[in-house]
Backbone as CSV, one residue per row, in Angstrom:
resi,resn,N_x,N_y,N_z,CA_x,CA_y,CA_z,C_x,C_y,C_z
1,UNK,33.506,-13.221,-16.501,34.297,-13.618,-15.343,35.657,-14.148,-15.782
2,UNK,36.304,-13.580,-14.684,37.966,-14.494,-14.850,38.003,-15.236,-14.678
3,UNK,39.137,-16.300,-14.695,40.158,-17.532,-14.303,39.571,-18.112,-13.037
4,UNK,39.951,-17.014,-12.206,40.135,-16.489,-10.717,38.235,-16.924,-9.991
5,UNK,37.499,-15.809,-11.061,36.096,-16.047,-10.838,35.289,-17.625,-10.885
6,UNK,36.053,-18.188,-12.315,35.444,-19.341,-12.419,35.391,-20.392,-11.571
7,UNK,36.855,-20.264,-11.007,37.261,-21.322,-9.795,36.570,-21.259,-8.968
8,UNK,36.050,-20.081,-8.346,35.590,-19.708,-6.569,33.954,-19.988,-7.484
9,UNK,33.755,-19.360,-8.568,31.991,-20.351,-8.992,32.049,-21.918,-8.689
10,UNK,32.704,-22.750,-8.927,33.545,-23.964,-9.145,33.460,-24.903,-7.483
11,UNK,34.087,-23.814,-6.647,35.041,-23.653,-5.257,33.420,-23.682,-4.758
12,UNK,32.617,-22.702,-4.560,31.053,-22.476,-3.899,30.282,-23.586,-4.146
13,UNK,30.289,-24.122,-5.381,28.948,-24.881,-5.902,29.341,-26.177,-4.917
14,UNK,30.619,-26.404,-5.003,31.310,-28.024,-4.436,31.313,-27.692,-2.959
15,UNK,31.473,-26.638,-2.678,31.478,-26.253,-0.886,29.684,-26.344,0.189
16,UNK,29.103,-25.849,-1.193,27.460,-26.268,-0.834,27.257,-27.628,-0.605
17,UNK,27.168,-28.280,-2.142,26.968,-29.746,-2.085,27.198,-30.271,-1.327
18,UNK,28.768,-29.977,-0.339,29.071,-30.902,0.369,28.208,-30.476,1.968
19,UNK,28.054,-29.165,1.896,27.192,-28.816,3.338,25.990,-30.119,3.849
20,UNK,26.470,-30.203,5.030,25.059,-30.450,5.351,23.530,-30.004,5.574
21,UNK,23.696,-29.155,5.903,22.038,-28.199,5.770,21.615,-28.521,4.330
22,UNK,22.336,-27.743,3.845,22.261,-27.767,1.898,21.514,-29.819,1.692
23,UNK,22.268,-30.245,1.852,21.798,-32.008,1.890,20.273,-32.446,2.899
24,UNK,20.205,-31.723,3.849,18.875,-31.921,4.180,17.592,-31.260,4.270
25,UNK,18.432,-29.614,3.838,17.241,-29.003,3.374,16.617,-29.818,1.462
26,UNK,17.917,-30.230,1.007,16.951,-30.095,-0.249,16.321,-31.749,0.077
27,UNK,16.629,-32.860,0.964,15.910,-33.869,1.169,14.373,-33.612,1.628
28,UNK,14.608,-32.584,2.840,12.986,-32.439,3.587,12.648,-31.799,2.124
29,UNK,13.006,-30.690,1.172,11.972,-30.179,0.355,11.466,-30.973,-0.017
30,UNK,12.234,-32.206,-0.842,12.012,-33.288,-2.042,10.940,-34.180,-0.877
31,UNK,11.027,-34.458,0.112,10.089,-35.418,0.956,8.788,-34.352,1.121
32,UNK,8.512,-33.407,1.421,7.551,-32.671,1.238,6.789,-32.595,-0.348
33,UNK,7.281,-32.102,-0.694,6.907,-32.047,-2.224,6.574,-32.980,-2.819
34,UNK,7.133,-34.488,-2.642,6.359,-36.074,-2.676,5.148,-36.232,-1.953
35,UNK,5.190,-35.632,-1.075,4.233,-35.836,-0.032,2.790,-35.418,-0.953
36,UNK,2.830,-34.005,-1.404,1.941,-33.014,-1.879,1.180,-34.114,-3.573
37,UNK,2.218,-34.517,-4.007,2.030,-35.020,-4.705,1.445,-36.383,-4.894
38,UNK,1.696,-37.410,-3.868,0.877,-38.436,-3.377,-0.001,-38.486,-2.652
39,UNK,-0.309,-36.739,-1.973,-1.649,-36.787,-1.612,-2.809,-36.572,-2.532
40,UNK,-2.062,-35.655,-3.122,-3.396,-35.245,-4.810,-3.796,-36.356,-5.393
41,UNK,-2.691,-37.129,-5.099,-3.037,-38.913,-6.384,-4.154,-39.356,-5.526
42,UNK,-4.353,-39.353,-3.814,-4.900,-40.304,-3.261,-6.302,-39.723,-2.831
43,UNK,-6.203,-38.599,-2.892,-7.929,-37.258,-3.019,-8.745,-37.988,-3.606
44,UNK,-9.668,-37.577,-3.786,-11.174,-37.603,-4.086,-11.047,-36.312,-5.639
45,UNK,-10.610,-35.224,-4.841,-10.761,-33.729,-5.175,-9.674,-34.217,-6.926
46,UNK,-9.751,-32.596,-7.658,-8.900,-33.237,-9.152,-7.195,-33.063,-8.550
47,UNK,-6.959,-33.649,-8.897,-5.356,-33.880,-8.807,-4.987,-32.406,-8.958
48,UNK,-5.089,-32.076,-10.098,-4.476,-30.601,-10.756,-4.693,-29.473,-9.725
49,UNK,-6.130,-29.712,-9.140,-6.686,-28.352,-8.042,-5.791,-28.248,-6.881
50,UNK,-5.646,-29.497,-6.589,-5.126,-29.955,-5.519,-3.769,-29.550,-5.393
51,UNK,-3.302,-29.953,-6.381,-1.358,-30.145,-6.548,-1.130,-28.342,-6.136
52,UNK,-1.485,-27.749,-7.173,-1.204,-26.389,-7.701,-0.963,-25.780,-6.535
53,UNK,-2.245,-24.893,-5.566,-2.515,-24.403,-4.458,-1.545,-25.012,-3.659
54,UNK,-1.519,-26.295,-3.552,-0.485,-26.848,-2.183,0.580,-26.449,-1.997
55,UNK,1.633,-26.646,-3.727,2.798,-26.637,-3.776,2.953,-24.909,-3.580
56,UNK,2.778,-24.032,-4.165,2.971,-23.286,-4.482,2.717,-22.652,-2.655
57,UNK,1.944,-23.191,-2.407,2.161,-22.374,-0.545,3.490,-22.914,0.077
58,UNK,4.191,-24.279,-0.647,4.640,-25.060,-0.283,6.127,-23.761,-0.572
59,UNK,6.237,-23.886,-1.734,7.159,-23.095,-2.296,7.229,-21.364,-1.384
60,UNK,6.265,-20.833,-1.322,6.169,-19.682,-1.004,6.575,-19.900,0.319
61,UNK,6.615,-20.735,1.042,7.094,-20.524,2.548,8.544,-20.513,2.827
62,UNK,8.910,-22.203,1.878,9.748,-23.030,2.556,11.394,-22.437,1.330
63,UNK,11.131,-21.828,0.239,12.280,-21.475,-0.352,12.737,-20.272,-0.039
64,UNK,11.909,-19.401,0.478,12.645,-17.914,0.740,13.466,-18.574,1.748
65,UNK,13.024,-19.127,2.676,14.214,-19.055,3.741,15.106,-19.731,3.429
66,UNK,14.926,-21.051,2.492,16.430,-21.908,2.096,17.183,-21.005,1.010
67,UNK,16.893,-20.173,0.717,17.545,-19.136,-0.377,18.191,-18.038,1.034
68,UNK,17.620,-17.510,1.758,18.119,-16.577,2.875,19.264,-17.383,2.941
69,UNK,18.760,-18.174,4.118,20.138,-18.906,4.453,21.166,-19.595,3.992
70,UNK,20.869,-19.022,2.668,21.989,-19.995,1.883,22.942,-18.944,1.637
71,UNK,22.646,-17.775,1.415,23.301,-17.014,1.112,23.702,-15.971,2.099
72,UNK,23.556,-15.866,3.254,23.653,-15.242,4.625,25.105,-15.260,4.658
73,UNK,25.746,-16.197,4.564,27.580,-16.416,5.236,28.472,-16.120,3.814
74,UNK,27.935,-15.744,2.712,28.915,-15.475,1.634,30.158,-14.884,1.539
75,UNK,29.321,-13.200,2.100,30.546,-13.020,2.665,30.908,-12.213,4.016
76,UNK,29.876,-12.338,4.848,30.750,-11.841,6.133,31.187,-13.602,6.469
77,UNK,31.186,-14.650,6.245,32.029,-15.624,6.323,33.547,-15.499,6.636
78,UNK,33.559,-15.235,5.073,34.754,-14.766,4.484,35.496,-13.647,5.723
79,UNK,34.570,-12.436,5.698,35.081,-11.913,6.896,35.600,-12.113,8.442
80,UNK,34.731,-13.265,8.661,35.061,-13.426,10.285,36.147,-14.512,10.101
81,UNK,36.473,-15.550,8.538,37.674,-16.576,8.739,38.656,-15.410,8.353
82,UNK,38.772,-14.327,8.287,40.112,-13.606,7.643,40.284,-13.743,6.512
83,UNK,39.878,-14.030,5.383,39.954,-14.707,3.998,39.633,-13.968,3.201
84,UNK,38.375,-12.426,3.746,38.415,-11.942,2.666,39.532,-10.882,1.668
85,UNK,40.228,-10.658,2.750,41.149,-9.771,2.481,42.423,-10.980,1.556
86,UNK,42.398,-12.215,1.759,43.061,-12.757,0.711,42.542,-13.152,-0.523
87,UNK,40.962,-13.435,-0.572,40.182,-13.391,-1.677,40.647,-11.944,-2.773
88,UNK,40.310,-10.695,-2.444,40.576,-9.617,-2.971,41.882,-9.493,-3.026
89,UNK,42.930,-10.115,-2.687,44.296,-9.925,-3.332,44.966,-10.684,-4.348
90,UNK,43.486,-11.510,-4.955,43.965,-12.158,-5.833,43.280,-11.371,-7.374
91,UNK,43.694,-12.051,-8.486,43.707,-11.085,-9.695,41.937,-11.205,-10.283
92,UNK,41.123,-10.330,-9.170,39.579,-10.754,-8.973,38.768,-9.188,-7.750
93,UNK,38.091,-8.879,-9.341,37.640,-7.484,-9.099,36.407,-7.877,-7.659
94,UNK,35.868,-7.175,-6.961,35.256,-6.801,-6.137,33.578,-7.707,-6.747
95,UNK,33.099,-7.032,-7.750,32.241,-7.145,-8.476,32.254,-8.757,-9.100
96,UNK,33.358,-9.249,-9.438,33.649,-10.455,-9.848,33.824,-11.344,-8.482
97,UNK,33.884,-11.181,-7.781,33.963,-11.829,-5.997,32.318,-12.004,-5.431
98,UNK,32.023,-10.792,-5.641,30.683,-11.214,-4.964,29.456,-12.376,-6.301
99,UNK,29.534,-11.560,-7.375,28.771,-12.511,-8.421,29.587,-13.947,-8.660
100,UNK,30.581,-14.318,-8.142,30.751,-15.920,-8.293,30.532,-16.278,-7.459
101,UNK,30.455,-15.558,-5.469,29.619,-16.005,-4.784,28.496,-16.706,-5.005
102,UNK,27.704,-15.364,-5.477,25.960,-15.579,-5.653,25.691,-16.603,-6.788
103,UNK,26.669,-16.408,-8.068,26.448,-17.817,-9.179,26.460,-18.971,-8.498
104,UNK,27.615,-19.083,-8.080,27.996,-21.116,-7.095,27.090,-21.154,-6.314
105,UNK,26.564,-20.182,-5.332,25.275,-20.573,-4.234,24.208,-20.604,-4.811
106,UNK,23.650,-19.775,-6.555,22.472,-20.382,-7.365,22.429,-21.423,-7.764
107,UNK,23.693,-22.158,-8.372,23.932,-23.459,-8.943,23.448,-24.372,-7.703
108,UNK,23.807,-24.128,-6.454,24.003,-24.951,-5.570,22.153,-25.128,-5.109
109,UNK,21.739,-23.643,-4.860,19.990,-23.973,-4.721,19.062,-24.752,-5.563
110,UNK,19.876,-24.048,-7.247,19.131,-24.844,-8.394,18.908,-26.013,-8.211
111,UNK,19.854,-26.876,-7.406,19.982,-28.292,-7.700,19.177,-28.705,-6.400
112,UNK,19.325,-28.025,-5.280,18.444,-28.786,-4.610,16.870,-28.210,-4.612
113,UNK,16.758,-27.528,-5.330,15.029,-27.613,-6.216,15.053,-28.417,-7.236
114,UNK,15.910,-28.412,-8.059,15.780,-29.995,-8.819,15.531,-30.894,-8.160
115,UNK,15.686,-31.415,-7.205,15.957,-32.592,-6.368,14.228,-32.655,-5.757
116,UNK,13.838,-31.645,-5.072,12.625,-31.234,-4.335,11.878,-31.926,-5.694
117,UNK,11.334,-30.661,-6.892,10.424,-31.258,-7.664,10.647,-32.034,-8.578
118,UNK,11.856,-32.387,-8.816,12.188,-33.853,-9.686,11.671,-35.114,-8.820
119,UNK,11.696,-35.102,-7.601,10.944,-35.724,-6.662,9.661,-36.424,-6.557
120,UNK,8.849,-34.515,-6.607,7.556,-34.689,-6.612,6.633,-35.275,-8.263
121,UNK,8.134,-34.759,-8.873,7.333,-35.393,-10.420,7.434,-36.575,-10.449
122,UNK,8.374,-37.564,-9.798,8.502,-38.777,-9.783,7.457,-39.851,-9.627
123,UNK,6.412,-39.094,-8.328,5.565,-39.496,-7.885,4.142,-38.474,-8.306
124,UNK,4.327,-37.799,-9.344,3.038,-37.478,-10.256,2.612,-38.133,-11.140
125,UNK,1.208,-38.118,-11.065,0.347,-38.043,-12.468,0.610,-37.567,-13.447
126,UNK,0.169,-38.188,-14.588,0.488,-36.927,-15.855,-0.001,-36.229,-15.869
127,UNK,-1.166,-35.762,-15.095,-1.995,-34.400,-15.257,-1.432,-33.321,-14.211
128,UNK,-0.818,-33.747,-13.086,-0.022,-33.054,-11.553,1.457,-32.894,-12.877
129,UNK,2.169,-33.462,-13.532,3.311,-32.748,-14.306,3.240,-31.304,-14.621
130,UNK,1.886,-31.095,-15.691,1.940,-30.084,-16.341,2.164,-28.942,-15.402
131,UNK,1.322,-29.095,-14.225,1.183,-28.647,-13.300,2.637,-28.110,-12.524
132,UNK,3.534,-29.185,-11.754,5.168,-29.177,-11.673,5.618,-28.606,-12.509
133,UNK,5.430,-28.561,-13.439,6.747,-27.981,-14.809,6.319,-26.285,-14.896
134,UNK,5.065,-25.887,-14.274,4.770,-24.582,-14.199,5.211,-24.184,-13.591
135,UNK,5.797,-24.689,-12.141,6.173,-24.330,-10.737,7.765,-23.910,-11.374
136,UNK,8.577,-24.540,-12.342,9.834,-25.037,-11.925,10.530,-23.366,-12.137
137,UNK,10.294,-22.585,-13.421,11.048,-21.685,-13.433,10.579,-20.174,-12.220
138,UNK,9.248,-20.077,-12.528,8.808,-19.169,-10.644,9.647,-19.685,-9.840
139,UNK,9.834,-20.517,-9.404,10.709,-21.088,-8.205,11.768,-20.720,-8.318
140,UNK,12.564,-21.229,-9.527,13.497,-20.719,-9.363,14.074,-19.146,-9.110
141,UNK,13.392,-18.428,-9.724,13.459,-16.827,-9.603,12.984,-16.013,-8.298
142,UNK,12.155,-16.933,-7.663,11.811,-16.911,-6.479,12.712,-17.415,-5.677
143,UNK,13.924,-18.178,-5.467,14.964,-18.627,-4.487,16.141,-17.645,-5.261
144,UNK,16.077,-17.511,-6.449,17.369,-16.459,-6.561,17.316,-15.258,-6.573
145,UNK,15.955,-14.701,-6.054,15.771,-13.322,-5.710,16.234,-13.055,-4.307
146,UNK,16.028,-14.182,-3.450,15.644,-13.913,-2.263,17.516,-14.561,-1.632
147,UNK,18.128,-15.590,-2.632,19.378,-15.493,-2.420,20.129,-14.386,-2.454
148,UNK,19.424,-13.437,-3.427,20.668,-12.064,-3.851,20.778,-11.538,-2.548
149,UNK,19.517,-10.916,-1.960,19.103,-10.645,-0.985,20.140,-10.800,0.741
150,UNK,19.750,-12.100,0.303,20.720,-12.923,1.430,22.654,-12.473,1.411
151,UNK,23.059,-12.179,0.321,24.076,-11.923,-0.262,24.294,-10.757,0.178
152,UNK,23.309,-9.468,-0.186,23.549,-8.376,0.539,23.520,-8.193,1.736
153,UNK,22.979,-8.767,2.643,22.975,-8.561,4.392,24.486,-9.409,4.529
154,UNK,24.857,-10.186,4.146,26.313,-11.066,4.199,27.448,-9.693,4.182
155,UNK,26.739,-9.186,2.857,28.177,-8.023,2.770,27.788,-6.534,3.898
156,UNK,26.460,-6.540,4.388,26.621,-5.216,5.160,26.891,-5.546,6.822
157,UNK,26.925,-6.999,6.605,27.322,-7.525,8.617,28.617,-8.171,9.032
158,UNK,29.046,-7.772,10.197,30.613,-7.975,10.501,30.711,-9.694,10.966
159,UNK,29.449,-10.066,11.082,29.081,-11.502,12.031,28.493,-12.305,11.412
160,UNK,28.132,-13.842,11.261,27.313,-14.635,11.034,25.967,-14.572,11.724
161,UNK,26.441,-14.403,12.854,25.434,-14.890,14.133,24.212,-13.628,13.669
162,UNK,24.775,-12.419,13.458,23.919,-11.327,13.154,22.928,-11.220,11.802
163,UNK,24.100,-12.037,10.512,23.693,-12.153,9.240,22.308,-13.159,9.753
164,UNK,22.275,-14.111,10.355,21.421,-15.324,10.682,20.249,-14.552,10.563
165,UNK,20.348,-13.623,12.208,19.540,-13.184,12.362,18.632,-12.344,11.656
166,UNK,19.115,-11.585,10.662,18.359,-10.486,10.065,17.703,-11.168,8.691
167,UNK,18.329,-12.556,8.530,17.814,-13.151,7.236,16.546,-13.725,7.953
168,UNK,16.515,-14.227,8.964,15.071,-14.856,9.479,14.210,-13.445,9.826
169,UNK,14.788,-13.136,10.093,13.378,-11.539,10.132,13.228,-11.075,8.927
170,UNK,13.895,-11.052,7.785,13.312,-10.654,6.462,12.597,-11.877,6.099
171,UNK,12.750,-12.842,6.451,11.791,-14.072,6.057,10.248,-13.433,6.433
172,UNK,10.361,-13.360,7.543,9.410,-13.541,8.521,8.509,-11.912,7.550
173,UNK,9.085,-10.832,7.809,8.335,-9.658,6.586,8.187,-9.812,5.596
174,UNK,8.617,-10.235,4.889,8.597,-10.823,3.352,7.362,-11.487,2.832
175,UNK,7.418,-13.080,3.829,6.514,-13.731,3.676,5.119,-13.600,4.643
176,UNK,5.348,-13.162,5.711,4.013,-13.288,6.305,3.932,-11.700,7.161
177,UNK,4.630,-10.775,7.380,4.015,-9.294,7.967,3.649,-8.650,6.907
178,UNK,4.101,-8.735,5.507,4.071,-7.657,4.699,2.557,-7.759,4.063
179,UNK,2.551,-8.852,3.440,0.509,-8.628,3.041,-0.743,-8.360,4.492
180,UNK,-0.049,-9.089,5.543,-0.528,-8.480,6.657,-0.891,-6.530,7.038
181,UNK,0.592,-6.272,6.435,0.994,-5.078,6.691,-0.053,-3.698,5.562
182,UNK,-0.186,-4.612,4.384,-1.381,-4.341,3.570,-2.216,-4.073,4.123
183,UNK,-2.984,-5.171,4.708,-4.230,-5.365,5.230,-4.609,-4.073,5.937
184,UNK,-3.341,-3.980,7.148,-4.293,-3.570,8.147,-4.034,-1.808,7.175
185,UNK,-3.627,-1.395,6.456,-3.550,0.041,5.751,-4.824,-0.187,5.046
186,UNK,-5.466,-1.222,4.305,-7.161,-1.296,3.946,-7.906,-1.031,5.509
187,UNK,-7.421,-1.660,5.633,-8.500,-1.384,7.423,-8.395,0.082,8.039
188,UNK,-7.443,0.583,8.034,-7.279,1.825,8.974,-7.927,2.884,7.629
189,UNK,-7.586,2.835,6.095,-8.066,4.095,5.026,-9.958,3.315,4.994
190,UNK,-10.356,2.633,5.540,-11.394,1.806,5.219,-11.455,1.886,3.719
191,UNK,-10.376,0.783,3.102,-10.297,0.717,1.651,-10.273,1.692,0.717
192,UNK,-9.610,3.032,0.859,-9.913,3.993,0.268,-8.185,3.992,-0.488
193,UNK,-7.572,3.159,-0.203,-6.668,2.815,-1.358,-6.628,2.242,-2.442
194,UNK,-6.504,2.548,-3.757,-6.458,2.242,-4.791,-6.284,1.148,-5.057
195,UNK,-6.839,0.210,-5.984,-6.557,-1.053,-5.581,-5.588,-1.351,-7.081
196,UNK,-5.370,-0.350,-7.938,-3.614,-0.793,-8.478,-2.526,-0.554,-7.889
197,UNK,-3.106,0.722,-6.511,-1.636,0.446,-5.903,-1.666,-0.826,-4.493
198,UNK,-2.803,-1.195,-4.716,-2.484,-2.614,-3.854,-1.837,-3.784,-4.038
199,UNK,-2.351,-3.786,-5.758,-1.386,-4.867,-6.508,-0.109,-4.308,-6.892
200,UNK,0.341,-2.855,-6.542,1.548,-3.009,-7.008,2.595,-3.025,-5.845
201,UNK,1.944,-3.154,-4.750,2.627,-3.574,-3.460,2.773,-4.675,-3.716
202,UNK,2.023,-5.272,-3.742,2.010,-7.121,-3.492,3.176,-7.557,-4.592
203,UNK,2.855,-7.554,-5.963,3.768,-7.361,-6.462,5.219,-7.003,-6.889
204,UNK,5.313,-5.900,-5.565,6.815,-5.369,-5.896,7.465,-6.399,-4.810
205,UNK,6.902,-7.266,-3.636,7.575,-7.874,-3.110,7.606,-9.498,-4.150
206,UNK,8.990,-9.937,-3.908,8.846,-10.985,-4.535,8.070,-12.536,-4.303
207,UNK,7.794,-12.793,-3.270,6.931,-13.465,-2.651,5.877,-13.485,-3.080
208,UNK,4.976,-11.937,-3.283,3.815,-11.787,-3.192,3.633,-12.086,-5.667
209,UNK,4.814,-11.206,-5.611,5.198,-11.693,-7.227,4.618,-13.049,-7.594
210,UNK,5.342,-14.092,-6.924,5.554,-15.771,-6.964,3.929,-15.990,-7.256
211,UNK,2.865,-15.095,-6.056,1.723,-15.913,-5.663,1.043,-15.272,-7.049
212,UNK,1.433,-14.075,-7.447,0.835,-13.710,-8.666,0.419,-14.654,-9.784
213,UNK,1.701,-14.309,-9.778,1.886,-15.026,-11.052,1.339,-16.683,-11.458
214,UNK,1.477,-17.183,-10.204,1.169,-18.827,-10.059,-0.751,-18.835,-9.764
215,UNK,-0.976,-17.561,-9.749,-2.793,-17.953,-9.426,-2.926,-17.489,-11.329
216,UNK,-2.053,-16.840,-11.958,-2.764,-16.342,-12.966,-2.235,-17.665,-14.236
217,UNK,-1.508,-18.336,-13.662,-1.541,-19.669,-14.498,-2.071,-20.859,-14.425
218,UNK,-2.679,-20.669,-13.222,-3.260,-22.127,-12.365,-4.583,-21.788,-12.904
219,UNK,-5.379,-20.545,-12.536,-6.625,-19.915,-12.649,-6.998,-19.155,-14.115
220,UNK,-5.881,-18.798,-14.398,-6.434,-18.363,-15.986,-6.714,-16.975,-16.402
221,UNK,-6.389,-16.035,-17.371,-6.859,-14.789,-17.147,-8.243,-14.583,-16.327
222,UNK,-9.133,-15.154,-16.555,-10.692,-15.452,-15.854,-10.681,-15.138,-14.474
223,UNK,-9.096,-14.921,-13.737,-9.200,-14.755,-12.526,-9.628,-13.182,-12.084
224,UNK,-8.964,-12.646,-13.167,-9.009,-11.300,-13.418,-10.500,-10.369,-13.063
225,UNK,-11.450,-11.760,-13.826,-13.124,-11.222,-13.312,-13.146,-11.204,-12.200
226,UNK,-13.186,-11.687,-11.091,-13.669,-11.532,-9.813,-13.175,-10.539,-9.512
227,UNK,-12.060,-9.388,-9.710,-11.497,-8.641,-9.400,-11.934,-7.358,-9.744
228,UNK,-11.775,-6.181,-9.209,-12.261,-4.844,-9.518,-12.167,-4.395,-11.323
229,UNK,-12.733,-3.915,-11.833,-12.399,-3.895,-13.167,-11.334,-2.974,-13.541
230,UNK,-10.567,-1.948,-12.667,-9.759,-1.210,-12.819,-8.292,-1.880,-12.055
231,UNK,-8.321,-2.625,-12.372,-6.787,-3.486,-11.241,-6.127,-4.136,-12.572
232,UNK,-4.856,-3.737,-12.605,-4.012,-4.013,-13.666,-2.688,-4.727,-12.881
233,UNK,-2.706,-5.412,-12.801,-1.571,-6.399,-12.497,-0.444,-6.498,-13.511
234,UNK,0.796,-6.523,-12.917,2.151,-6.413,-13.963,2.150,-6.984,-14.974
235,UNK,2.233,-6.805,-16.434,2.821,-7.619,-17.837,3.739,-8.442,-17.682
236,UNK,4.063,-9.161,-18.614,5.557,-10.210,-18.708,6.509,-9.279,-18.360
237,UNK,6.203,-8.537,-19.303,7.498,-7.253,-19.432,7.361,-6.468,-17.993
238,UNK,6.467,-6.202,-16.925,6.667,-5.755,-15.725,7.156,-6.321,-15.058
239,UNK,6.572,-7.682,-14.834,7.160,-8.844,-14.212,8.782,-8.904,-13.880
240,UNK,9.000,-9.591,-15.676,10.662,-9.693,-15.840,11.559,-8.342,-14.727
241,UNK,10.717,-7.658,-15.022,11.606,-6.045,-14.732,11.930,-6.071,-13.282
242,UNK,10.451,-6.565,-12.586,10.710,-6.778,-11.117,11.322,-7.844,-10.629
243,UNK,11.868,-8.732,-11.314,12.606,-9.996,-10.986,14.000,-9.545,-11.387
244,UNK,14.273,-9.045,-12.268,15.773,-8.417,-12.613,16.094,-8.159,-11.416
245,UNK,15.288,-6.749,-11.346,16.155,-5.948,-10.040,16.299,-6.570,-8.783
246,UNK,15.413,-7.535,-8.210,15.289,-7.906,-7.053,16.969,-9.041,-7.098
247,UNK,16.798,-9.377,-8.316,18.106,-10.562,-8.405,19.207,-9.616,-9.120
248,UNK,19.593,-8.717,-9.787,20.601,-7.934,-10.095,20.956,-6.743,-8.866
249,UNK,20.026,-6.115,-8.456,20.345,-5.278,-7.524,21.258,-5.238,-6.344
250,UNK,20.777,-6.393,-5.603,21.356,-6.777,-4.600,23.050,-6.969,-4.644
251,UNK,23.549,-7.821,-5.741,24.900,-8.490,-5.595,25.839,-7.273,-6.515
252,UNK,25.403,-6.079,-7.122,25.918,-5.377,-7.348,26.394,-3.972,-6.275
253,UNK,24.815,-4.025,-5.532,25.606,-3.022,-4.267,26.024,-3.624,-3.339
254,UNK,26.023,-5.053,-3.182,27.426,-5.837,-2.153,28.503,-5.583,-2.399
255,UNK,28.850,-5.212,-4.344,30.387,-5.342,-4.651,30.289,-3.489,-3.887
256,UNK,29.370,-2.646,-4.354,29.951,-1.533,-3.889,30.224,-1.528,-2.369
257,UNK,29.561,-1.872,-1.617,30.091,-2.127,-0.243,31.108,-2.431,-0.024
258,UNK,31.808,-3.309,-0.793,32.462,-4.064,-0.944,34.081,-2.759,-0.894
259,UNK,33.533,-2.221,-2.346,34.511,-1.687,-2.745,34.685,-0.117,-1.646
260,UNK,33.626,0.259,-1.183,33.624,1.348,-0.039,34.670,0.994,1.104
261,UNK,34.487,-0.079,1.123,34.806,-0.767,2.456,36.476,-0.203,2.523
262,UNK,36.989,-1.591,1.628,38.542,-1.739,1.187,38.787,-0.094,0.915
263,UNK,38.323,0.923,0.329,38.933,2.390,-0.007,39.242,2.855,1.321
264,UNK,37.920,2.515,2.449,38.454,3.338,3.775,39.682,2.650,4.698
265,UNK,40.183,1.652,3.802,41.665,1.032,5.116,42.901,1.694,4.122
């Protein structure tokens, strides 16, 4: 990145912080996430069983959408104040515009998930830590997948009001129609779908990624037994691959939009 880039990384991160949403979404996370955590202390049940399952539904709900909406106004913002056309006339490629977007609005989520489970660790056990410190990097890859995301509907809508909208309906498929949407395709083939390509549905969404991955560290390869003996669930190396693209993909065909756009005036 340029000069030009570093500033508007710089310019975003300080324009978040100061938001208000940004300030009370990451308070309710951090008050939730205490919550989860002083209830496990005050159970009966083991702390660890407890913590894990909670947070992680906790996470799976409540960050896709603070990642959507964080990144929804990037840049049709820009568009509806008139600004973007002065953004791009400065010495700052297309490609370098949208990725210091999406950097300053990661910096800006990072921190208020710091805040959330720096929180909840505050008020952990030492045995609920080990536990937190598993959560911290899934999470994160899980809010900056789903930011990129957010980034691209910014660059394909002329409106806020519209960007809003289409980020809460990808919430809404993402997290709760799409394993639904599974289901009822087991129900209608009466299970006559393969069940590696079931996991590689679940999987290719990032959501369903998050829950992967977090049952196979909470639970242990051992989880693997209860499962069909022919079901192969993604490697590190699959994994990584599907987290790249979901977080590289996106903010690279914004710049091409980007750059489509400006060729046709």
């Amino acid at each position: 990145m340029g000069r030009v880039a570093r500033a508007l990384v710089l310019h975003e991160l300080l324009e978040r912080t100061r938001d208000r949403w940004v300030v009370v979404v990451s308070v309710v996370f951090a008050l939730l996430a205490s919550g989860v955590s002083l209830y496990a202390r005050s159970a009966e049940a083991s702390a660890e069983r407890l913590t894990g399952p909670s947070l992680v539904t906790l996470v799976g709900l409540v960050v896709p959408l603070i990642a959507l909406v964080l990144g929804h106004d990037a840049i049709v913002g820009e568009r509806e104040r008139n600004t973007l056309g002065l953004l791009l006339s400065l010495p700052i490629s297309k490609l370098e515009l949208v990725m210091a977007k999406f950097v300053g609005r990661c910096l800006a989520l990072c921190l208020a998930l710091a805040i959330g489970l720096g929180a909840a660790l505050a008020f952990a056990e030492p045995v609920q830590r080990s536990v937190l410190a598993a959560l911290i990097v899934p999470t994160i890859l899980l809010g900056v997948a789903f930011l990129a995301i957010g980034v691209l509907v910014s660059a394909t809508t002329r409106r806020q009001i519209t960007a809003a909208s289409i980020v809460v309906v990808i919430w809404f498929l993402f997290v709760f129609f799409y394993d639904l949407g599974i289901l009822g395709v087991l129900v209608i083939t009466d299970g006559q779908v393969s069940t590696n390509i079931v996991a590689g549905l679940v999987s290719a969404n990032p959501a369903g990624l998050f829950r992967v991955e977090m049952m196979l560290r909470f639970l242990g390869p051992g989880m693997l037994d209860n499962l069909p003996s022919n079901v192969e669930l993604p490697t590190r190396l699959g994994s990584a691959a599907i987290w790249a693209g979901w977080i590289a993909l996106p903010p690279l065909v914004s710049a091409l939009l980007l750059r489509l756009e400006r060729g046709k005036r």
